[in-house]
N, C-alpha and C positions, 0 to 999 in steps of 0.2 A: 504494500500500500504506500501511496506516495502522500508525504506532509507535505502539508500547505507551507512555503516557504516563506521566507521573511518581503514583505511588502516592497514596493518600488522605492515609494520615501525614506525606507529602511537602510536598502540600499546605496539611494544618493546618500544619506547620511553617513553613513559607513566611508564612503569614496570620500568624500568630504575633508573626514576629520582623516583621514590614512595616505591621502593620492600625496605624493611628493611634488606640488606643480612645478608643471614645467614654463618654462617663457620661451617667447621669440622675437623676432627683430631688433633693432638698435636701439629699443626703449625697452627692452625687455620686457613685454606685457605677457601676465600671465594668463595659459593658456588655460580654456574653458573647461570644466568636467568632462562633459559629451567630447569634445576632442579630446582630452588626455584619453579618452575609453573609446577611439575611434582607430581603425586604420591607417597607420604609417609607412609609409615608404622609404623615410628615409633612416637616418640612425637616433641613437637618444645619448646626451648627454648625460646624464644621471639617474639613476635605479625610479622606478614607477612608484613604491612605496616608500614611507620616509623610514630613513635606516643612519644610524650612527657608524657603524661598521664598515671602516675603510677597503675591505676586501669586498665584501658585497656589492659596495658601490663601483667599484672596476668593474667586477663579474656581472654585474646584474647591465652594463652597457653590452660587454661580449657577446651575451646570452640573447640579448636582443636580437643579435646579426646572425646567432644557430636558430634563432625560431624564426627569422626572415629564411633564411636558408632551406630549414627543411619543409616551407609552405613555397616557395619555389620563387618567394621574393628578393632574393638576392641570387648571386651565382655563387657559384663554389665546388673546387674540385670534390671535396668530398662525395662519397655517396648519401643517401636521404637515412639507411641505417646509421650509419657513422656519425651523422650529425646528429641524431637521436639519439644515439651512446653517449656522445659527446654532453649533450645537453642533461641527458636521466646523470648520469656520473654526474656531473657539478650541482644537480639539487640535491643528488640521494647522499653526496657527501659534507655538501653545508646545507645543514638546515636552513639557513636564512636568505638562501636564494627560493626553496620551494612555492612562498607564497608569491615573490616577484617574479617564477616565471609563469605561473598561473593568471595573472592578473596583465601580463604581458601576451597571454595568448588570448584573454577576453579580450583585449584591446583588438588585438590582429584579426576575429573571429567578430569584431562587432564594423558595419556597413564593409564589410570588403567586397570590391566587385569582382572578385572573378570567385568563381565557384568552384575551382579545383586549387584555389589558396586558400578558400573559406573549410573548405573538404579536409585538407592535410593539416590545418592549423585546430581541428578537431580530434583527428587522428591523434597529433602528437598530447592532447593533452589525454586525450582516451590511452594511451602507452606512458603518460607520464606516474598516470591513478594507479598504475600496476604497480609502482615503485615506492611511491611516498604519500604521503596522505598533504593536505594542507594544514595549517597552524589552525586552531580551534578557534580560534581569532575570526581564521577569514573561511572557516567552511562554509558560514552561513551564506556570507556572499556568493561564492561559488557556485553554491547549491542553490540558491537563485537563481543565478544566470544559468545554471543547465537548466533548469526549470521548463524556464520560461523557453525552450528552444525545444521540447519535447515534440509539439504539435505543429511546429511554423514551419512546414516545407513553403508552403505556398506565399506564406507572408514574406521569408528570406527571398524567393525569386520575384518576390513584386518589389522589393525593398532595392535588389541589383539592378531591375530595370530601371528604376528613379534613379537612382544614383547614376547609371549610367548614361540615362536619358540629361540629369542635368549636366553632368558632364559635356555631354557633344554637343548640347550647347554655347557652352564657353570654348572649347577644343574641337574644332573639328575631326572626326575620327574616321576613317575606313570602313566599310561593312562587315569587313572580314574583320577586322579586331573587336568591333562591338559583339560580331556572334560567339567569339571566342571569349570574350570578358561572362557571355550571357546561359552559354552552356553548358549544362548539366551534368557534369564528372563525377565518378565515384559513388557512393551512397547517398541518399538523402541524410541530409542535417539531423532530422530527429533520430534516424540510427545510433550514428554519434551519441547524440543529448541521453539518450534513453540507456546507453551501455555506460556512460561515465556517469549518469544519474546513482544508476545500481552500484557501479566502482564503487564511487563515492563514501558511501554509506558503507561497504562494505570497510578499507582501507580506513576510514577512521577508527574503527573497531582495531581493526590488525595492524595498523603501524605503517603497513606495508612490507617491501622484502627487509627480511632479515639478513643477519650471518656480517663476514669481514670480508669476503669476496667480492669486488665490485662489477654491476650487472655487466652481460657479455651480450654481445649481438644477438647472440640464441635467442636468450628471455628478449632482447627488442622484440626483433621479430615474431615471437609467442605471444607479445604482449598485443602488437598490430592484428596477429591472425583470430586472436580472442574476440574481437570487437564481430566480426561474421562468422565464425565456428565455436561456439559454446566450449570451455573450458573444462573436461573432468571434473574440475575444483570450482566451489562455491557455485555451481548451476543447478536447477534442481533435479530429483530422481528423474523425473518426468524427460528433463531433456538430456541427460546423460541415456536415459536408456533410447531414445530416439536417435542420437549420436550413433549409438552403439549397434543400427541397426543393418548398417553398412559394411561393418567390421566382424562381428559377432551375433550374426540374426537369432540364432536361436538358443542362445541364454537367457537366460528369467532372471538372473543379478548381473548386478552392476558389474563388471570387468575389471575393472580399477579394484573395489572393493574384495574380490576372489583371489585376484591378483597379488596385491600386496598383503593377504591373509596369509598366502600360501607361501609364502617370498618368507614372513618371520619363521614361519613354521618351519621351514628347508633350510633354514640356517642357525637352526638348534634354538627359537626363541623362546621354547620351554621348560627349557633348560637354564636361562639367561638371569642370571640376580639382576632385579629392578626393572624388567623388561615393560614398559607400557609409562613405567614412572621414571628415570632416565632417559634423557632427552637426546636422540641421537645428533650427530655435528651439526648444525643448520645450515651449514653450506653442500654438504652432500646431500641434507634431503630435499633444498632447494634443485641441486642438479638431477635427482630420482623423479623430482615432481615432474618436470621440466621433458623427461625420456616419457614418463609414465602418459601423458598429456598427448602424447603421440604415437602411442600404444605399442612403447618397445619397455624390457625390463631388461635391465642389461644385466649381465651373465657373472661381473668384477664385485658384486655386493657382499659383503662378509660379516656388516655387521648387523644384526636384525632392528637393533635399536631404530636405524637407519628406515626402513618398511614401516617400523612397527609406531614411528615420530608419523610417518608420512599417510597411515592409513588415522590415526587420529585427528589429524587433520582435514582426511578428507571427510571424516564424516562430520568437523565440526564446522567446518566451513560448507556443507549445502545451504540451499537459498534460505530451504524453509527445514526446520530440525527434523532427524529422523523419526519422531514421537513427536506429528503435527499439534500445531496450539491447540485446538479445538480439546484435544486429549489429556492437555497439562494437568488441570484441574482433578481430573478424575484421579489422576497419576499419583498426584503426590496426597489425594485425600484416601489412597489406600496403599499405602508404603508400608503396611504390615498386617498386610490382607493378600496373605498368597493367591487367593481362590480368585479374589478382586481383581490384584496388579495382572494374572494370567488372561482373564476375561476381557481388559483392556486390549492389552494385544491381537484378542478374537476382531476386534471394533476398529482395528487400524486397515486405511486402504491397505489394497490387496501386494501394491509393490511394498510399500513403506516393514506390511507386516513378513514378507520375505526377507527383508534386509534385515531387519529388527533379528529374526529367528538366525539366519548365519553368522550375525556378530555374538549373539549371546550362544549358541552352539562353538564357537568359534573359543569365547570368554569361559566354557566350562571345560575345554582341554587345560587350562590354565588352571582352574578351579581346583584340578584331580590334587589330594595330596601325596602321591608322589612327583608333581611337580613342582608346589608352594615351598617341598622339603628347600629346593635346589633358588626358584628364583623371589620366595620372599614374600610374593604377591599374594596373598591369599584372598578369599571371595570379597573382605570389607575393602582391601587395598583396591582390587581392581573394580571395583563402583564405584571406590572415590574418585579413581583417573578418566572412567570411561562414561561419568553419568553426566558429567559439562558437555559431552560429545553428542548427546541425546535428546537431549533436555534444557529447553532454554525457559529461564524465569524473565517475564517480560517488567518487573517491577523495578522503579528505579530507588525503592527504600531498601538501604542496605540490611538493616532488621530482616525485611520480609525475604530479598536473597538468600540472607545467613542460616533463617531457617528452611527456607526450600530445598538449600543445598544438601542440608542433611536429609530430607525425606526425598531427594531425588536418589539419593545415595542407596540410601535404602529401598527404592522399590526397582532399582535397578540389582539390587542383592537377592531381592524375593525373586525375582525372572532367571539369574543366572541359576539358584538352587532349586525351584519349582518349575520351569517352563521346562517342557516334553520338546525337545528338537530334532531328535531321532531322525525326525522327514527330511530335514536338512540337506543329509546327508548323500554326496556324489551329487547335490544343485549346484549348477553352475550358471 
């Protein structure tokens, strides 16, 4: 469901008291809102936002000439990935560039006439979402401005015609360059709007990437192909198994999900002290997600932590939790009601209760104690690491969290020790 986002006057105000203005001419007059947040062509003397910070303020001029570059406003040998390395690298390593290049692709992204600069300067911030979130400062803004661009195909191509139209009146122009300023490249605008809408919201949650590895062309490029091919990760059942129908027609689970179950399993993760609750590297299980997203598991994996990091995230990151809202309620008002919590399970659609059944089949190999002997985890350890996975509390009073968490814990303990999985077993 999409929140009503912060007002227009919100927004001016916001821009207001934050825009760094700029002047121009020999009297140095300063320039107007609407133009600081309009289309430039040429270069910027100093950072969009007001910033103390003498690095930033160099960076954040450069950064302007990589986001002219990779919307096709400047020239440059580079290639359009490399300058999008180039660009994710310098916010994903100073923070205090992330909101100035953000605010620097609103700018580029607002009245631009040509539609395949408008198109890429989209693109880049939908591949920027992948990497880093914005400052909490400026999400609201943001989250306005995508907003508000969810439904405007038609208002953006009426908006380039004016512009354009007043344009050649002042300039006279060619036919052939008005059609090329006027035609329609790439995906509609709201694609765009509507995938870094979802980023959005998501990335503020998670930070964005983790680990000490700095992003590699790979993830660029994963991060661009994201935006028209739905990701394994944080998409919901629904379209992961849609995905999957191309590759794998006639499975009834998730791929990924089987995949990386049977991946801890085959490299002794039964056997493994801390397995589920030790965190494996985050930069190899950033590179596992990254293989796994393309439906290869490479063969070099050794350490299960590694899977076993990767498969907990992918069930915590789906769109919508694996034990949909509608169900929470019931969930945690019967957290010590075997007969209850079992019956719930009966009640879940028909994918969700498959998947449900193979993690928790999956969770009572672990369970056996001749394996708690070895890795530690016994049935209350492994509810408390896998019921955040399942289970989301929508309240924002930490009281009412603090308690949920424990009765999530627990009616995820009643499923591992009372639910009948047996069927489970050889589903793929």
């Amino acid at each position: 469901t999409l929140r009503k986002p912060i007002s227009q006057s919100s927004m001016a105000d916001w821009a207001s008291k934050n825009l760094n203005m700029h002047t121009q001419g020999i009297f140095r007059r300063r320039i107007s809102i609407s133009n600081m947040l309009s289309w430039n062509g040429g270069s910027i003397k100093k950072p969009m936002l007001i910033t103390s910070n003498r690095t930033i303020k160099k960076e954040a001029c450069e950064m302007f000439k990589l986001v002219q570059s990779y919307m096709g406003d400047r020239q440059t040998r580079m290639d359009r990935n490399h300058v999008a390395l180039v660009t994710v690298t310098k916010c994903w390593s100073m923070q205090g560039l992330r909101d100035e290049l953000y605010i620097q692709l609103i700018r580029q992204t607002t009245d631009n006439m040509c539609y395949r600069s408008l198109a890429w300067g989209w693109e880049l911030m939908a591949i920027s979402l992948a990497f880093f979130s914005p400052s909490p400062k400026f999400q609201s803004y943001l989250e306005g401005y995508i907003y508000r661009h969810l439904d405007s195909d038609e208002n953006i191509a009426q908006r380039i015609k004016e512009l354009v139209d007043l344009k050649n009146k002042k300039i006279t122009k060619s036919r052939k360059k008005r059609k090329q300023n006027t035609e329609d490249e790439g995906l509609p605008i709201s694609t765009y709007a509507k995938y870094c809408y979802r980023k959005l919201q998501k990335v503020a949650i998670t930070g964005g990437k983790k680990g000490l590895r700095k992003p590699t062309v790979e993830e660029i490029m994963h991060a661009r192909n994201a935006i028209v091919t739905p990701s394994l990760f944080g998409s919901s059942l629904e379209e992961i198994m849609l995905r999957q129908q191309d590759v794998y027609p006639g499975n009834k689970l998730p791929w990924v999900q089987t995949q990386l179950s049977q991946q801890v399993l085959a490299l002794g993760g039964e056997q493994t002290e801390g397995i589920f609750r030790i965190p494996g590297d985050i930069d190899e299980v950033n590179a596992l997600k990254l293989q796994v997203d393309q439906w290869r598991i490479p063969s070099s994996l050794s350490d299960p932590n590694i899977p076993a990091s990767l498969l907990k995230l992918w069930y915590r990151e789906l769109e919508e939790p694996l034990i949909p809202q509608q169900f929470y309620k019931e969930c945690i008002s019967n957290y010590e009601n075997p007969d209850a919590a079992v019956a719930v399970v009966q009640l879940l659609p028909e994918l969700n209760r498959l998947v449900l059944c193979y993690l928790i089949h999956f969770l009572q190999i672990f369970a056996q104690p001749s394996n708690v002997g070895r890795t530690k985890m016994d049935v209350n350890n492994l509810a408390m690491v896998m019921a955040p996975n399942c289970l989301r509390c929508q309240s924002d009073d930490p009281r009412v969290i603090f308690e949920n968490t424990r009765k999530e814990m627990s009616f995820l303990r009643m499923l591992i020790v009372h639910l009948d999985t047996s069927f489970i077993k050889g589903l793929v």
